[in-house]
N, C-alpha and C positions, 0 to 999 in steps of 0.2 A: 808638544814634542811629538815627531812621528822619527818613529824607527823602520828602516827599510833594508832588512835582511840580503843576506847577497848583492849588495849593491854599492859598487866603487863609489870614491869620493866624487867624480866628477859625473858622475849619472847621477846621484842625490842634488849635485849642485844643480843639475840642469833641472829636476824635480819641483827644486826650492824656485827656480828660477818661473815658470811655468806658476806656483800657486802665488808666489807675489804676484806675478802679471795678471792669474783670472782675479785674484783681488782686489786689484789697482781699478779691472775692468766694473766691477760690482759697484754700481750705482746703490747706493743706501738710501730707503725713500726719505727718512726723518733728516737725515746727515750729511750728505752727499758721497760725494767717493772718498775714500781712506787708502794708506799705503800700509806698507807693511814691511820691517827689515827681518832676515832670516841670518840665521848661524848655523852653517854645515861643519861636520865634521865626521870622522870612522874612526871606529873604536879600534885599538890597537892591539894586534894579540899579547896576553898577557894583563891589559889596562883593567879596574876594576869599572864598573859605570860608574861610579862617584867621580872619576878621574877625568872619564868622556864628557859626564856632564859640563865639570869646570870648561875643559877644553871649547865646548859648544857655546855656554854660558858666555867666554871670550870672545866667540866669532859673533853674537849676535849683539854684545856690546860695541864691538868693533862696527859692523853695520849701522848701526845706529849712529856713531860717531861721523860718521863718515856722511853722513848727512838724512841718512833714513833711505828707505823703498830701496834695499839693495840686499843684496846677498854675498855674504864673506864665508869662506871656505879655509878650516887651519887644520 
């Protein structure tokens, strides 16, 4: 999980968007290349993190459903 203070929903997506890609890019000597699905989300004023998490926990299932190596934003 990375938390990224002051920063909109759609600046964290592009964030997530960027560390999938150097990911994707990352040749693994034993393994080869791997992907990776992300789940964005902003915490809501007033929301506890318990709440943000589920919310997040949603978007990275959702990414994953959706076929993997992507990034859902809720």
């Amino acid at each position: 999980m990375v938390l990224l203070p002051s920063t909109t929903l759609a600046e964290a997506r592009v964030f997530a968007g960027q560390v999938r890609n150097a990911f994707a890019a990352k040749d693994f000597p034993l393994s080869g290349r791997h992907t990776v699905s992300v789940g964005v989300t902003q915490a809501l004023p007033g929301e506890t993190s318990d709440l943000a998490c589920q919310r997040v926990d949603k978007a990275l299932y959702a990414a994953k459903k959706q076929g993997k190596d992507c990034v859902v934003a809720l």
